[in-house]
C-alpha positions, 0 to 999 in steps of 0.5 A, a space after each residue: 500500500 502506497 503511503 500517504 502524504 499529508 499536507 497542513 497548511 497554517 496561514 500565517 498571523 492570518 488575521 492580522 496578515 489580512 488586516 496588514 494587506 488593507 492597511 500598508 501604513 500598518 507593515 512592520 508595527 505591532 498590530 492586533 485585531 481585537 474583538 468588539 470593546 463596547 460589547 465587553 469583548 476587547 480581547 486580541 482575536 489575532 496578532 501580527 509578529 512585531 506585537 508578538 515579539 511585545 508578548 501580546 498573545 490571543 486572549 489579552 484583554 485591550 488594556 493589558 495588550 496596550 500595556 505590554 505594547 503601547 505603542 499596539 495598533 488595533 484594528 476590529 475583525 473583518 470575518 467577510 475578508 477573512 472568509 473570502 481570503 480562506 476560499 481563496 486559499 482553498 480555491 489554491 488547494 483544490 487544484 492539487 487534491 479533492 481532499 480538503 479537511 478546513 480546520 478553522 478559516 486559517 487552517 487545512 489538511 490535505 490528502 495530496 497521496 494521489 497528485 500524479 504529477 508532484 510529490 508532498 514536498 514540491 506540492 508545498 512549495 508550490 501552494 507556499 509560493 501561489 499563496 503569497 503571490 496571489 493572496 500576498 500573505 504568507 502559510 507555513 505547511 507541514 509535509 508528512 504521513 498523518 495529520 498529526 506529524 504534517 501539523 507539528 511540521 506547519 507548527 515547527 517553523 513560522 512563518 513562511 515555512 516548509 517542514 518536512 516530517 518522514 517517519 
């Protein structure tokens, strides 16, 4: 029996990267997109690497995000854009395998084991590729046997990776 090849692809900071593409003033500053403060959920929904890098992490409050990062600029979430970026990314996927398991908007399985033409690596490369050229973000993509391991490769090296596991 052929082994399988399993692809997970993680579109990076996804959110916040989105965000970024419609607001160029914003490339290289701290930005978080946080949840509606007047509806008592400011919380950072997503953030961007340089606010990472101040510690904001998903999850904070405004006020402790601003804390850590005064200098943080917030945005509020636009899901219409970030749906229609995921089936983009989707739209991508498609022309290399029929077997798309979406985890989230960001996220994807992908069964790739009978792409005649390519093997899991090249295929990787080629949606890397694809995805910030036509969507101008960026994924990382994990390449194995399973989902697990093809997970723990998109989640060894971000952003803008391809990592390899083999048994």
């Amino acid at each position: 029996m052929k082994e399988r090849v399993i692809l997970h692809s993680d579109l990076n900071n996804f959110y916040a990267s989105v965000e970024c593409l419609y607001h160029p003033e914003c490339k290289g500053k701290p930005l978080a997109v946080l949840g509606d403060p007047e509806a008592r959920h400011g919380i950072v929904l997503a953030k961007n690497y340089e606010a990472k890098a101040f510690d904001v992490k998903t999850g904070d409050p405004m006020w402790m995000a601003k804390q850590k990062c005064p200098d943080l600029i917030t945005v509020p979430p636009h899901f219409d854009l970030y749906k229609r970026f995921s089936k983009m990314a989707r739209r991508i996927y498609s022309e290399y395998t029929d077997k798309i398991e979406p985890f989230g908007l960001d996220e994807a399985w992908l069964d790739v084991t009978d792409n005649k033409n390519m093997n899991g690596k090249e295929i990787a490369l080629e949606i890397n590729r694809r995805i910030k050229q036509e969507l101008g973000i960026t994924v990382s993509i994990g390449v194995s046997f399973n989902k697990i391991f093809a997970k723990f490769g998109s989640d060894y090296k971000k952003p803008d990776a391809i990592t390899e596991i083999t048994r």
